[in-house]
N, C-alpha and C positions, 0 to 999 in steps of 0.2 A: 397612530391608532386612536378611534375617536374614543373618549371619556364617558365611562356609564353616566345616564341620566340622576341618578340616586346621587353621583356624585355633587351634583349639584344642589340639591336639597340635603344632602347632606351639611355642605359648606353653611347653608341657610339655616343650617337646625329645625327645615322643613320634611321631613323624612313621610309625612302621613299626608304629603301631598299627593295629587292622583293628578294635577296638570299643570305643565308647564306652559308659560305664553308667552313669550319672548316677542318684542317691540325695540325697531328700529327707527330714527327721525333722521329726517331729511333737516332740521331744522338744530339749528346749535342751543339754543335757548328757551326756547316757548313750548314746545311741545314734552321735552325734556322735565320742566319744571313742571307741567301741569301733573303729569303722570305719576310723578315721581309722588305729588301731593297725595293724588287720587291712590296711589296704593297706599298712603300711610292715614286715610281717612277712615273712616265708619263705611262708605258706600263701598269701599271693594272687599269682596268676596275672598276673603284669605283663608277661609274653609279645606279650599278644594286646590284653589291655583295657589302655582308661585308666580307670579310676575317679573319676567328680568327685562329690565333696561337695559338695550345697547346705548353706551354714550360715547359719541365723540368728541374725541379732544378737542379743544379749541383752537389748536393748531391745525386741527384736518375741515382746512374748507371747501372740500369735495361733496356737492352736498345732491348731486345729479344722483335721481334712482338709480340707475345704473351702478352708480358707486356705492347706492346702502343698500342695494339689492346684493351684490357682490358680499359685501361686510357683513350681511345679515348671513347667507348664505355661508363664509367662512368660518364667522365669533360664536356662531349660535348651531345650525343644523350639522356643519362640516366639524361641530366640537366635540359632540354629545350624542349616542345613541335614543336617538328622540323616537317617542310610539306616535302609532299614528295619529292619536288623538291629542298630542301635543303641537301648539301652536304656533309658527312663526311669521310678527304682521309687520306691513312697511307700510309708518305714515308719511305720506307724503302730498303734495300740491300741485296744482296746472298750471299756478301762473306764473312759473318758469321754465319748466319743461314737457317735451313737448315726445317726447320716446314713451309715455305709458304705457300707451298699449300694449311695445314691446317686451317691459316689466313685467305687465300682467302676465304676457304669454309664456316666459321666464319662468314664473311663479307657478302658474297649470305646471309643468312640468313635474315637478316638484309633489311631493303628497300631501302635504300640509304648510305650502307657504303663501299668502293670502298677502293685498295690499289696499289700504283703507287712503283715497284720496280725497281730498277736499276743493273743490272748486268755486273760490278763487283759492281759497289759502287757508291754513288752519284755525285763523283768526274769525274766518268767518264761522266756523264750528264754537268757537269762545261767543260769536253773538247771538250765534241759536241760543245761547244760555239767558242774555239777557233781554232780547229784543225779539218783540210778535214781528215775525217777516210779511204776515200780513197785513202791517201797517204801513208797509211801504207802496208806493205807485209805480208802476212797470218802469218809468223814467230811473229812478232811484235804484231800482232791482240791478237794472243794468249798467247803472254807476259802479257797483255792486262788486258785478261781473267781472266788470274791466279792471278794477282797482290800482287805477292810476296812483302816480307817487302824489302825493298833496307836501310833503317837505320832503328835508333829507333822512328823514329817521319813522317816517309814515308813510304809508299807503288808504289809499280810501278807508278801507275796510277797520284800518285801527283807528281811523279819525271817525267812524261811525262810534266804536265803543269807547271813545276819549266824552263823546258826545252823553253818552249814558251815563259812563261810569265821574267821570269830570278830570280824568287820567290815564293812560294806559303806556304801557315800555312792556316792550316785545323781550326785555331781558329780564322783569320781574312782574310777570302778569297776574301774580295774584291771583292762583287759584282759587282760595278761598272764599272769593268774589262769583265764580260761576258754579263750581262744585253741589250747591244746595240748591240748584235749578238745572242740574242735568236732566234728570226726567224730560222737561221741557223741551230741553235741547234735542235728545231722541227723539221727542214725538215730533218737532221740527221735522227734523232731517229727514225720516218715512215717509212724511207730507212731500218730502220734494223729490222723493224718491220713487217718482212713482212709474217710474218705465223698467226699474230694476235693473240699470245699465249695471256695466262692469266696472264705470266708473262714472262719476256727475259731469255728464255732459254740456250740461247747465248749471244754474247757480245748487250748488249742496254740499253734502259732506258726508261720507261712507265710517265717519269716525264713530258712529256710535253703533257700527255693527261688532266690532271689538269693543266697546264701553259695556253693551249688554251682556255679553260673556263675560266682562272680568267683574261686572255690579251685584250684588246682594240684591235676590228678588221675593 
């Protein structure tokens, strides 16, 4: 039998909250951490939301939508008698798999489960933070896109903010490094957003349509 919603803010000694928004990663590491930062900063919105992280174990390297579609759908909606206005989002990337669409259609289903993708990968949403994308030349965009592996522990796209930042590890990205240029980053992503796909068909990142809902405005 699924678990009153109260129950859960209750656990949190959130009880005067009005929304819940519940966040699933495709990713072990990076996405995890940034998030986890961003709720315990100044810019998130603790007013209204709770924000629950799904985390998986490090042992679960199932990291296909499909599978955090599934796990978002059992840890979070299949737990809790959630209202409609509560939230359940799956971040996740294209430039490994290749079923999205499928997820999307998964997610309509559903009354309130929604999925925020980033095209090539979530890193590239980390360099909406630091980098004008329109300083790049169509050549570079599409380096971009592709994000070839450049070593064994990079891909383009991290050897882009290795370039900015003079460092970067996908295991301790230092949010605190992009957090104080989100704004930036949102206003990015709408600029590329502008066919208003279901998901970035080209270069973008749908991650900051869940960043505006969970930020202080």
């Amino acid at each position: 039998m699924p678990r009153e919603r109260e129950d859960l803010f209750r656990e949190s000694n959130s009880l005067e909250k009005e929304k819940i928004i519940v966040l699933a990663f495709e990713g072990n590491d990076t996405e995890e951490i940034y998030f986890d930062e961003f709720k315990s900063s100044e810019i998130f919105d603790d007013a209204l939301i709770f924000l629950h992280l799904l985390k998986r174990p490090k042992t679960d390297t199932n990291s296909a939508p499909n599978h955090v579609f599934k796990k978002l759908k059992k840890e979070a909606k299949d737990e809790y008698n959630f209202k409609d206005t509560d939230e359940l989002w799956m971040i996740i990337d294209t430039d490994r798999w290749k079923n999205i669409p499928d997820i999307i259609s998964e997610c309509k289903k559903q009354s309130n489960m929604f999925v925020a993708v980033s095209n090539p990968c979530f890193e590239f949403w980390l360099l909406l933070h630091i980098k004008d994308i329109a300083d790049y030349d169509e050549n570079e965009l599409a380096l971009i896109l592709n994000n070839a592996k450049v070593s064994n522990k990079k891909n383009y796209v991290d050897s882009k903010i290795t370039e900015i930042l003079g460092s970067y590890n996908k295991s301790n990205p230092k949010p605190e490094l992009f957090l104080p240029t989100i704004d930036f980053a949102i206003e990015q992503a709408k600029k590329l957003d502008t066919n208003e796909d279901e998901f970035p068909q080209k270069l973008g990142s749908h991650v900051y349509k869940v960043v505006e809902k969970l930020k202080k405005h």
